[in-house]
Every structure is written in C-alpha cells, then in structure tokens.
N, C-alpha and C positions, 0 to 999 in steps of 0.2 A: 504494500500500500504506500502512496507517495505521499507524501504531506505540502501545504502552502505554508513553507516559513516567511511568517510574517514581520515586517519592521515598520517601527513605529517613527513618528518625525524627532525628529535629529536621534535616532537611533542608530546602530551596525549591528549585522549579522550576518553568518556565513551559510551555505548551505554547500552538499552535493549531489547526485542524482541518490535515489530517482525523485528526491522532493525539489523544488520548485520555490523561486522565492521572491516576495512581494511588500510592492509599498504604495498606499494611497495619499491620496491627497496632497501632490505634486505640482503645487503653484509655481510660486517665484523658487519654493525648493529643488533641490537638483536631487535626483535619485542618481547616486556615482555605482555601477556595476566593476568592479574588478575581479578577472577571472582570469586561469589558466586552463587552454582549450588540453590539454595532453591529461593533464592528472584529476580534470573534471571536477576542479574546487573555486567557488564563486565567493564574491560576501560584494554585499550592497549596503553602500550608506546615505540615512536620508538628511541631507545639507541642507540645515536654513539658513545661514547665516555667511557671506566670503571672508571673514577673517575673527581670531578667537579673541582680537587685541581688543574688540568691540566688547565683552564680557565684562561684569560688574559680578558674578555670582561670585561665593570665597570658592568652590569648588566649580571649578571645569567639567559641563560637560562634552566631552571630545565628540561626540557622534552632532553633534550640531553645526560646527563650525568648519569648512569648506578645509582650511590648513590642518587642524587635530583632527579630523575624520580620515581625511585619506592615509595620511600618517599612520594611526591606528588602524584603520582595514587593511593597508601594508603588510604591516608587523604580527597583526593576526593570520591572514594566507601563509607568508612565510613559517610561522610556527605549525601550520596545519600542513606545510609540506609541498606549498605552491616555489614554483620553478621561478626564482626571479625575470630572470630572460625571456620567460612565456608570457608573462602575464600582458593583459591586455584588458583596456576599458572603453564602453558605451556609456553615455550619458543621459538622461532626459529630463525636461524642467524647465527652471527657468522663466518661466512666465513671467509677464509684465500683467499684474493682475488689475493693476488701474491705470488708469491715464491721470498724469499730475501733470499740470499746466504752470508750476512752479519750473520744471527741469534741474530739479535739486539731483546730485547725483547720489545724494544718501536714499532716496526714494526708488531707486533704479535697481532694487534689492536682488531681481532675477538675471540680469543683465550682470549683475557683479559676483551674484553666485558662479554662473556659467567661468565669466572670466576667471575670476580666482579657482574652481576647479580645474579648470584648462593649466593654469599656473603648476597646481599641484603636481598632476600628473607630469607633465612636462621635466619639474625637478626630480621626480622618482624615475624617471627615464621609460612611464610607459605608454605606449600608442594608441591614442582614442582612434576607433576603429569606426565606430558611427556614433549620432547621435543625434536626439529632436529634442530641440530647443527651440523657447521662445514662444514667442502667439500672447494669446491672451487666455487660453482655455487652460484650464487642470489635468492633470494627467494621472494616469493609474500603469505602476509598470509592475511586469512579470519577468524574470530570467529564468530561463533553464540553461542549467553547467551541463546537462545532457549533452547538449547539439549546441550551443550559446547563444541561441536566438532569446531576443528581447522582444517582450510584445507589449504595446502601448496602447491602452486606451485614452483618446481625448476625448472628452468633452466636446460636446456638436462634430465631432469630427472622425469618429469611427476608428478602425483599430487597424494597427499596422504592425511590423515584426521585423527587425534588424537587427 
C-alpha cells in the first residue's frame, strides 16, 4: 500500500516509492522538490519566506525560510543516502497573490521566494530541471521518486506533470 506523505507550510519531509509526497496550498510559497533519480529518494520543502534574516522568532524555524530549508532538505537526503552529484530539483509557486499598486518590493513575497530558491540551489551546485512559477492562482503539488514526475494542480487552471 503506498501512502501520500504529507507537508505542511514551511514544513520538510522526505519520502520514497512507492508513497508519494504532497503539499497544498502553494501561493506566493514555493514547494522546492529535491531528489535523486538513481537511488529513488525525494524530500520536498514548503518555502514561505526568501531569506531566515527576516525572522524575529528566539527559535528558527528552518522549513520556512527559502536559505535554512534547502540547507536542511540537503543535509537530510545526504544522510538518507542520496548521491550528491545526482540530485536534482523542480520547483512550483511563487504566486503573486495580489496586485499592490504601491511596487514595494517587500510585497513581491512570490517573486522573491522563487529568486532566492533559485539562489539556493545554485550554491549547492544543483540543476533545476523544471519548474511552474508565478501566475496569480494557488497551486497543489504531488512528487513521485518513482518515475520523478511532479504533478501540479492550479487553480482555474487544470493539472499538469513535469
């Protein structure tokens, strides 16, 4: 029996086949998938936040913030046995969930997740392979480390697989 590992917002989890693994409610947050196609071990983290300097809480949480998320879903694959040189990440999010008429750029919250994930990956050396960013609608993703198709639902906009 396969199960849907679920992740909650600014959460991380890993999964491998044959369960399947899932995050809702994907506005201006980025849902970061990194996986390894060989050894079939995946973890997805849901980013609200592009940088943790923003944080006022005494305690960190890493699964929130764009820089300590990716970091930590890193450092958890390679303990679980993922192949540095393999790994590979899809993205999806990012939403520009309102239209502000100010053009503040601290308002631009999906626009700066996306960036600063892009950042991340980039200094861990690993290759975004696809990704759906942006819009204005919500998104719901699913990964399977199976086969490493990602499958996206949007909002008014039907479902897709990358």
């Amino acid at each position: 029996m396969s199960e849907i590992i679920k992740v909650g917002i600014a959460d991380i989890n890993t999964v491998s086949p044959p369960d399947t693994i899932r995050t809702t409610g994907l506005g201006s947050c980025v849902g970061v998938i990194i996986y390894d196609q060989t050894k079939k071990i995946a973890g997805l983290a849901h980013v609200m936040l592009p940088d943790s300097s923003l944080s006022k809480a005494p305690t960190l949480n890493e699964g929130k913030y764009a820089d300590t998320a990716i970091q930590t879903l890193y450092k958890i694959l390679v303990k679980k046995g993922a192949d540095l040189k393999a790994l590979k990440a899809k993205i999806a999010g990012g939403a520009q969930m309102f239209q502000f008429t100010s053009g503040n750029e601290m308002m631009r919250i999906g626009p700066r997740n996306v960036e600063s994930v892009k950042k991340q990956l980039l200094s861990l050396g690993i290759p975004l392979v696809s990704s759906d960013v942006g819009g204005s609608s919500g998104r719901t993703i699913e990964f399977d480390p199976y086969n490493s198709s990602l499958t996206i639902k949007t909002v008014n906009a039907g479902i897709k697989v990358i």
